[in-house]
PADRENLO-45647 format. One record per residue (C-alpha): residue in three letters; y, z negated, x. Coordinates in steps of 0.5 Angstrom, whole numbers, padded with zeros to 4 digits, always signed. Layout:
% PADRENLO-45647
ALAYZX/...
//
This chain:
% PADRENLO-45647
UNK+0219-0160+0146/UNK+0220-0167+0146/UNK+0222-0173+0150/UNK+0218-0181+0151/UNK+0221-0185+0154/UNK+0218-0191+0158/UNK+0221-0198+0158/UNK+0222-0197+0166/UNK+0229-0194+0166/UNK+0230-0192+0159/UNK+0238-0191+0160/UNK+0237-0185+0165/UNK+0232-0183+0159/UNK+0237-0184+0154/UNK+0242-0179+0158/UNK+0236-0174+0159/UNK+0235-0173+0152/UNK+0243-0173+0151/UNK+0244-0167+0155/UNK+0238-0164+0153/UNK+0240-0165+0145/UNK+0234-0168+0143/UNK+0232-0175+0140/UNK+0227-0179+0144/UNK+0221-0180+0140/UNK+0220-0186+0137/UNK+0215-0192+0140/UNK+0213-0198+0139/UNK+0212-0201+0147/UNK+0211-0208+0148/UNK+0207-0213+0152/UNK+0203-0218+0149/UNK+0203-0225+0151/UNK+0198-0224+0157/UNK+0201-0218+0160/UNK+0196-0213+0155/UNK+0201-0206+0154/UNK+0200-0204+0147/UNK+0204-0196+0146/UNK+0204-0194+0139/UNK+0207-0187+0137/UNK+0211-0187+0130/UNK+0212-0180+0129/UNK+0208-0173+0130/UNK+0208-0171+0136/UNK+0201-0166+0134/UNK+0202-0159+0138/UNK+0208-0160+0141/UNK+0210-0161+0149/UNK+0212-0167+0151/UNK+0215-0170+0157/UNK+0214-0177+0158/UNK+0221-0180+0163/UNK+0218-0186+0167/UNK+0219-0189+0174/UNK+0214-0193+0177/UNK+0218-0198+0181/UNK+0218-0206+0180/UNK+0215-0208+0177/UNK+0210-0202+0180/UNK+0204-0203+0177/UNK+0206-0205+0170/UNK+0210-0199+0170/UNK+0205-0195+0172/UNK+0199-0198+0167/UNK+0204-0196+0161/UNK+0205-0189+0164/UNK+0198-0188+0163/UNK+0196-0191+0157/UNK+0202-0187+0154/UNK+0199-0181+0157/UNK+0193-0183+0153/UNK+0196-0184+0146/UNK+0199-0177+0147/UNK+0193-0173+0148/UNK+0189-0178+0143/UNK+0195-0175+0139/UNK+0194-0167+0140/UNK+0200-0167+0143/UNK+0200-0159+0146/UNK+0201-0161+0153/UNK+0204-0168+0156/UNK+0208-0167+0162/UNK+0210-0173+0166/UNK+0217-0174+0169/UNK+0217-0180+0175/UNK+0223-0180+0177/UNK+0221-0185+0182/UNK+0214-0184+0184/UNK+0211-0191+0186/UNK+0206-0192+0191/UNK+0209-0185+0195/UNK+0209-0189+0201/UNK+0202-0191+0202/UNK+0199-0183+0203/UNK+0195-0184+0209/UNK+0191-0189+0213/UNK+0196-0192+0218/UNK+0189-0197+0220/UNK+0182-0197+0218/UNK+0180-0200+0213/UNK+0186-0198+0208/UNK+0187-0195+0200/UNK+0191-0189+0200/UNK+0194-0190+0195/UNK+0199-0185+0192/UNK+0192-0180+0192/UNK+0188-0186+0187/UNK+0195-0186+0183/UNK+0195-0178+0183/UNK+0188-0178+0181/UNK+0189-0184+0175/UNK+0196-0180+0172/UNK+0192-0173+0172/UNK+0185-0176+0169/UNK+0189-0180+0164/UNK+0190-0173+0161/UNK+0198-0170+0165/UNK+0199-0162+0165/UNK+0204-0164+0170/UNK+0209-0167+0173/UNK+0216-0168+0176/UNK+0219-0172+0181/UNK+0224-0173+0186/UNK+0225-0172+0193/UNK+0217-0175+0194/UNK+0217-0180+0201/UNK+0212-0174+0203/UNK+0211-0168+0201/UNK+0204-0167+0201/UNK+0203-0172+0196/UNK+0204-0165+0191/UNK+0198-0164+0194/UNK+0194-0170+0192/UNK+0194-0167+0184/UNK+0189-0162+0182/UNK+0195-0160+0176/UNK+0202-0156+0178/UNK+0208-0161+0181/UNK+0215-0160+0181/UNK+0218-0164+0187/UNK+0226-0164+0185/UNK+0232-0165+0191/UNK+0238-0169+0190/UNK+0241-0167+0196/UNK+0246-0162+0192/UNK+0248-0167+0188/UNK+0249-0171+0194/UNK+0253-0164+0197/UNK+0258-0164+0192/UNK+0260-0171+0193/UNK+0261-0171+0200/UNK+0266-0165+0198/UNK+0269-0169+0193/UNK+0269-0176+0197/UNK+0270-0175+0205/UNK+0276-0170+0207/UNK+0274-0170+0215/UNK+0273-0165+0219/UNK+0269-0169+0224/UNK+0262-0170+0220/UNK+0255-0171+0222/UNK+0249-0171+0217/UNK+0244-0177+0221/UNK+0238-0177+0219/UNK+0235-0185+0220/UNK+0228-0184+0223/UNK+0225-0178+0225/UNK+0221-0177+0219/UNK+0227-0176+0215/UNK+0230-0170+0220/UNK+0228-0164+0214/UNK+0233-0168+0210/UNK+0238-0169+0213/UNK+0239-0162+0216/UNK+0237-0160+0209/UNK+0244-0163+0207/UNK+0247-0162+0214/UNK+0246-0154+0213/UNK+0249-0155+0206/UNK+0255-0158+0209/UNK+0255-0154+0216/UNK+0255-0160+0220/UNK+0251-0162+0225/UNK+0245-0166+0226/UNK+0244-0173+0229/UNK+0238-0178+0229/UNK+0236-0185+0230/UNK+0230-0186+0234/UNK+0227-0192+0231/UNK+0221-0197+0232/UNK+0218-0202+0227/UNK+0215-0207+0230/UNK+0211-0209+0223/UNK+0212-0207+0216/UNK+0219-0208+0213/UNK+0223-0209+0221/UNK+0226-0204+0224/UNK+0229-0203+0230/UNK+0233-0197+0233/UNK+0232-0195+0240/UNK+0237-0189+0241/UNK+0241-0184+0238/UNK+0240-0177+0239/UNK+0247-0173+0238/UNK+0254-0175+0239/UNK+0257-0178+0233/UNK+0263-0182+0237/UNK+0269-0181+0233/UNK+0266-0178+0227/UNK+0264-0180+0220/UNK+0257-0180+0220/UNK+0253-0179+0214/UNK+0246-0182+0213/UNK+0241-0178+0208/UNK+0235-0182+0206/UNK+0230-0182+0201/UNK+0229-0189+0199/UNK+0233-0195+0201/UNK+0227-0202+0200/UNK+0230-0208+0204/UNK+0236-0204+0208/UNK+0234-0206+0215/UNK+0233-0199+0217/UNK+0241-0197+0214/UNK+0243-0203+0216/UNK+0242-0202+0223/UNK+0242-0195+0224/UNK+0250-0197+0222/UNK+0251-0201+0227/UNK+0247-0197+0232/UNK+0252-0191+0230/UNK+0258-0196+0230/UNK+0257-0198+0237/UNK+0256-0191+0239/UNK+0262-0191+0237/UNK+0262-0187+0230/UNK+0268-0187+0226/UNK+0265-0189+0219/UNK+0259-0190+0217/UNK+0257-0186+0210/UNK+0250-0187+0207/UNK+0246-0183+0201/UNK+0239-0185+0199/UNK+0235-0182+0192/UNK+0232-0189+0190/UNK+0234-0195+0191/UNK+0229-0199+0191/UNK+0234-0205+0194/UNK+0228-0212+0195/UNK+0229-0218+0197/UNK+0237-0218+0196/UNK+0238-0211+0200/UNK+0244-0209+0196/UNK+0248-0216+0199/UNK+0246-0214+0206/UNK+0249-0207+0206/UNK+0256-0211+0202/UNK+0256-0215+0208/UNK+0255-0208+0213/UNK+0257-0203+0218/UNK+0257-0198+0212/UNK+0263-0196+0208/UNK+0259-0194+0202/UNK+0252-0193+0200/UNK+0251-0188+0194/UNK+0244-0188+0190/UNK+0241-0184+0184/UNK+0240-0187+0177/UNK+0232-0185+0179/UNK+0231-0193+0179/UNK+0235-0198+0175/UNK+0239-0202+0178/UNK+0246-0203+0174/UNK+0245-0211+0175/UNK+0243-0211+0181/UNK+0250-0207+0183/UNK+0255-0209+0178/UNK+0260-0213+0183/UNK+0258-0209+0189/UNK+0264-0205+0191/UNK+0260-0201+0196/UNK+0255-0198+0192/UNK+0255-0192+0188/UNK+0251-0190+0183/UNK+0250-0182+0181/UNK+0246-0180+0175/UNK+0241-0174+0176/UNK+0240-0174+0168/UNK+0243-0167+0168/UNK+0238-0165+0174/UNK+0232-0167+0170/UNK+0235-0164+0164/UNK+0235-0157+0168/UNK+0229-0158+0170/UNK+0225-0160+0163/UNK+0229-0155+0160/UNK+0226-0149+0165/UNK+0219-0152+0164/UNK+0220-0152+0157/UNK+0222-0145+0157/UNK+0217-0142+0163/UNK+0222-0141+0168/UNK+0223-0142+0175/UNK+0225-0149+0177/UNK+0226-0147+0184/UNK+0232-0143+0183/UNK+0235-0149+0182/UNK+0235-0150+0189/UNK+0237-0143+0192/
//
């Protein structure tokens, strides 16, 4: 077994390979003066199991273009198989035709990765399921909320909690972290008048006097959490805690949600945003390094990865 790294998030990588006790491969990634990317492997790799660690965030479509075209150095190399870890799995949010005339995108992103020659991939806690679906290769769809449950336990002592899912697309998750806790559920009916806007109509549960806790799966612009937290306010909840798996944060999304209604906002490491969170005081980072490691291991050792999540 054997561990590449991307250059999208190469210090979740790093501590990746660290729990695993593996050195990463050495690669020579670079771009050329009118954006070409060129990948070289410097060592043997023939026979061996590789799994290679890339998100596909921002930039999204480099990102990608470098996953396959390091996919494909390490089939031209004989690697024995070729697993490809995104912890973050870009263009998950367009998986269907919402108008006519439109691309769905994680389907020709799925059909690229698998023809560039992937035995596998592993991602985590994808926008929508069925995207496992769109691979013609197995997929192992990792969850976050254990990670986010023990937190919670250590972090928040209220008696009085509420799991809040944001939209009613994200009532599984959140009752998933909500049985995890034993508490409740609530939800926020919401409306999008168009993409990026979000405007909270209702919320359905009583949350007066309670500390809400949202669960989400990505975080863009945070117009949705940020309104959802002064929609729970207003109804009169007591603080307003907010866990999401991948923080996308555009447009200045991280400035937003240090001026808001949330108490704290946790994210994962599946992105890179040491930067971009470095002086906000409210935004926390968890690292899913040792859930990633588990996981490679037990794939690597032909072992169940679902067990993880019993």
């Amino acid at each position: 077994m054997k561990i590449l790294s991307g250059t999208s998030n190469l210090k979740l990588s790093k501590s990746i390979a660290k729990n695993l006790k593996l050195k990463l491969i050495n690669t020579n990634i670079r771009r050329f003066a009118d954006g070409e990317i060129y990948i070289e492997v410097n060592e043997n790799i023939r026979g061996n199991s590789v799994f290679v660690i890339q998100s596909t965030s921002h930039p999204a479509n480099d990102n990608i273009m470098e996953l396959l075209l390091v996919i494909d150095a390490l089939r031209r190399s004989s690697a024995k198989t070729i697993t490809a870890v995104i912890p973050y799995f870009g263009y998950a949010r367009q998986d269907r035709k919402v108008v006519p005339r439109t691309s769905i995108s994680a389907k020709l992103v799925s059909n690229l990765i698998t023809k560039a020659g992937a035995d596998r991939v592993v991602t985590v806690d994808l926008h929508a399921g069925q995207i496992q679906g769109f691979f013609d290769i197995p997929v192992d769809n990792l969850f976050s909320t254990p990670i986010f449950a023990r937190h919670i336990r250590k972090k928040i002592k209220s008696k009085k909690t509420i799991c809040v899912a944001p939209d009613v697309g994200g009532t599984e998750r959140a009752r998933a972290l909500g049985k995890l806790l034993n508490v409740g559920l609530a939800i926020v009916d919401k409306r999008r008048p168009k993409a990026g806007q979000s405007q909270v109509m209702n919320i359905i549960g009583d949350v007066r006097g309670k500390t809400c806790i949202i669960v989400d799966d990505i975080i863009d612009s945070g117009g949705t959490i940020v309104n959802a937290a002064a929609a729970l306010k207003k109804r009169g909840a007591k603080d307003v805690h907010v866990y999401v798996t991948h923080g996308v944060l555009s447009g200045g999304a991280e400035n937003k949600i240090k001026k808001s209604n949330v108490k704290n906002l946790v994210i994962t490491d599946t992105i890179d945003n040491a930067a971009k969170v470095k002086n906000i005081k409210n935004i926390e980072v968890l690292t899913i390094s040792n859930l990633v490691g588990e996981a490679i291991k037990r794939i690597s050792n032909s072992t169940s990865v679902s067990d993880l999540f019993k």
